[in-house]
C-alpha positions, 0 to 999 in steps of 0.5 A: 524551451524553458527560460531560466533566470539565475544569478551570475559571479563573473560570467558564471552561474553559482552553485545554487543556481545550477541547483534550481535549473536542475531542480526546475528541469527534473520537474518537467521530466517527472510532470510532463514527460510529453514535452517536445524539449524531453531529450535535450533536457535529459542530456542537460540533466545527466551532463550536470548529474552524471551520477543521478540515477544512484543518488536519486534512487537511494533518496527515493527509496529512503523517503519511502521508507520514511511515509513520504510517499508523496515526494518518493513518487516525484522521484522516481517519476523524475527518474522514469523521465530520465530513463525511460525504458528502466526496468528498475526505476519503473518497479520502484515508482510502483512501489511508490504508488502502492506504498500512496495507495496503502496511506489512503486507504489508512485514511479511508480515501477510497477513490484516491486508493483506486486511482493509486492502484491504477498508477501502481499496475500501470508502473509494474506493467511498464517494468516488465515490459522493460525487463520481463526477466527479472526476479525481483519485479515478478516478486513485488508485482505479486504482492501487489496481486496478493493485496488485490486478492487476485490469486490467480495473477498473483500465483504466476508471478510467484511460480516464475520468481520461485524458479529464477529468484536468487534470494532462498528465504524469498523463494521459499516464501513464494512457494509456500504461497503457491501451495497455498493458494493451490491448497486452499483453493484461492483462485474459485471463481467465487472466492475473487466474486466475493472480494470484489462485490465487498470491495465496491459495496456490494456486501449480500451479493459478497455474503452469498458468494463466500457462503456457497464457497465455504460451503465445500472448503470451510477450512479456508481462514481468508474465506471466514476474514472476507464473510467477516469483513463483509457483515462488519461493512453492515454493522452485524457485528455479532456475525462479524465477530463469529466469523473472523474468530473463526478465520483466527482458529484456522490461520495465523494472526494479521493486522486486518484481521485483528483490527476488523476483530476489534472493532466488532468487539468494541461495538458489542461492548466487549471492551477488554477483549477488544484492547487485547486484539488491537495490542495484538495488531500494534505489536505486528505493525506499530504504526500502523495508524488505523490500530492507533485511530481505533485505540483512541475511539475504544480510550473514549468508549471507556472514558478516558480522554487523555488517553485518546487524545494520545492515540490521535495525536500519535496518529497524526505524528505518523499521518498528518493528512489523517482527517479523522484524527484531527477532527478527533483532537479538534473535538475532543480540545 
């Protein structure tokens, strides 16, 4: 049992001290839902907080919101140790993990990206175990698929959203998806083959699956992004350049693909050309402080530095864990 010390006014704890013992107790909920004393402090936490499931929640979602994915995680963890069994809850903490996940790969953390994505599929797994009937988890649970490129999964999730969903724009979403994936032939063994062997470094083994599967579907434009991202990893930016313009004429534009667009272009000299896609990628995703980071390394590429201390700095307003940006400014200052 935890002893807490607090201020007492006439025999009774104050305001602010109720405040700390609730605060220390949701620590413990979130940290070490193991703890012999879980249950009394559930029932000592919902006795002071009756409400705290509505409060917490809304909170949480707003910090997400806001890139405090840090302090949304303790949240829902908190939350999660209080209700254990919410469907609800544990997709949230998912989508807390994602959103923790996504800032790390922004900030090239690969092991912490792993280990974030991990927490995520093991959050979705609880949510549907709490409720495998609800729409809305089956929803995001296949995005977090789709983002992992695992079509197949991603695909089941999609099918069963689309026929219980309530949300039309949603629904229609899902099923443009599905035919998609279906149209294009996305659940190839050789398509996911490649994705994986990129993602763990293993670029030839990637280029040669992709190749052998645009060889009988060449119109697949995320088969042409995955051959580009793949020759850009080993700096062939001449290749990376033909291949994710290719994978451009036959889809529609994204953030990745205009960003990867542009650092091959910047790396071949063609500056301009390069500005452009990176202006392209800010309009869809402003913040997104990847684009910002490469908007500042083509600004000194041309020569101008205080342009490029204005994109770091930008960056950091954003992401202040951003080590690249900081090592930048320092340099730069």
């Amino acid at each position: 049992m935890i002893l807490v010390v607090a201020e007492q006014r006439d025999g009774q704890l104050n305001r602010a001290s109720w405040e700390a013992i609730v605060a220390g107790t949701l620590k413990v909920l979130a940290w070490d839902q193991t703890n012999a004393h879980t249950d009394y402090y559930r029932k000592f936490v919902l006795a002071v907080k009756p409400d705290i499931k509505s409060e917490f929640t809304h909170a949480g979602i707003l910090q997400a919101r806001n890139g405090e994915s840090e302090v949304a995680i303790e949240i829902f963890r908190a939350l999660e140790g209080l209700f254990p069994d919410d469907a609800v809850t544990c997709m949230n903490l998912a989508l807390a993990y994602e959103e923790r996940a996504r800032q790390m790969e922004k900030l090239e953390r690969t092991d912490q990206v792993d280990e974030f994505q991990a927490l995520a599929f093991e959050a979705y797994k609880a949510a549907l175990a709490a409720d495998p009937t609800e729409p809305t988890i089956h929803y995001n649970v296949a995005y977090f698929y789709l983002h992992q490129r695992s079509f197949e999964k991603a695909r089941e999730h999609l099918k069963f959203f689309a026929k219980s969903g309530a949300d039309e724009k949603r629904v229609r979403e899902a099923k443009r998806i599905v035919r998609e994936i279906d149209e294009q032939g996305l659940m190839d063994g050789l398509f996911q083959k490649a994705f994986d062997s990129i993602r763990m470094g293993k670029e030839e083994e990637g280029i040669a699956a992709i190749t052998s599967f645009l060889s009988s579907r060449p119109g697949v434009p995320n088969a042409w992004f995955l051959l580009g991202w793949a020759h850009r990893r080993l700096a062939r930016y001449a290749e990376g350049r033909d291949a994710f313009m290719k994978a451009l004429d036959l889809g529609s534009p994204h953030t990745d693909l205009l960003n990867e667009m542009a650092i091959c272009l910047m790396e071949l000299g063609e500056l301009a050309e390069s500005r452009t896609r990176l202006g392209e990628a800010l309009a869809l995703e402003p913040e997104n402080t990847k684009v910002i980071s490469n908007l500042g390394i083509l600004a000194l590429k041309r020569g101008d530095k205080e342009e490029a201390l204005g994109f770091f700095r930008t960056v950091l307003e954003i992401e202040p864990e951003d080590h690249i940006a900081a090592r930048f400014i320092e340099d730069l200052s």
